[in-house]
C-alpha positions, 0 to 999 in steps of 0.5 A, a space after each residue: 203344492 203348498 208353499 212354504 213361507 218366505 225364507 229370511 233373505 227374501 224378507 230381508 230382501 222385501 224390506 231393503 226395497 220397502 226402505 228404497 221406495 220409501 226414500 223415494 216416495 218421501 223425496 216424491 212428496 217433498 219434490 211435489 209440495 216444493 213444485 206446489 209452492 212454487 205455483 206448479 200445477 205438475 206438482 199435484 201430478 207428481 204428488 198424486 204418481 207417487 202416492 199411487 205407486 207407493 200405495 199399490 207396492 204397499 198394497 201388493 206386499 201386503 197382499 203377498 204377506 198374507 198369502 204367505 203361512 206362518 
């Protein structure tokens, strides 16, 4: 059975979450150089946690993007 293709709520809907884990992970990486700065050594934890889960959400829309047609 072929698929067809995301529908315009669902992009919008990938988006809206792309935005959300974004607002997150930009407030991961401040919190991880501030926790850096200050001498912290769970800052490069959490530093390298959230490139990780970003990159991995990234990488799986990617990959269910292009599975996608059209």
């Amino acid at each position: 059975m072929p698929t067809v293709g995301w529908s315009l709520g669902q992009r919008a809907a990938v988006q809206r979450w792309m935005l959300f884990t974004s607002l997150f992970a930009v407030a991961g990486v401040i919190l991880s150089v501030a926790l850096i700065a200050a001498g912290n050594s769970g800052g490069w934890v959490l530093l390298i946690l959230t490139v990780c889960i970003y990159g991995a959400c990234y990488l799986y829309i990617g990959v269910i993007k292009k599975r996608q047609p059209g």
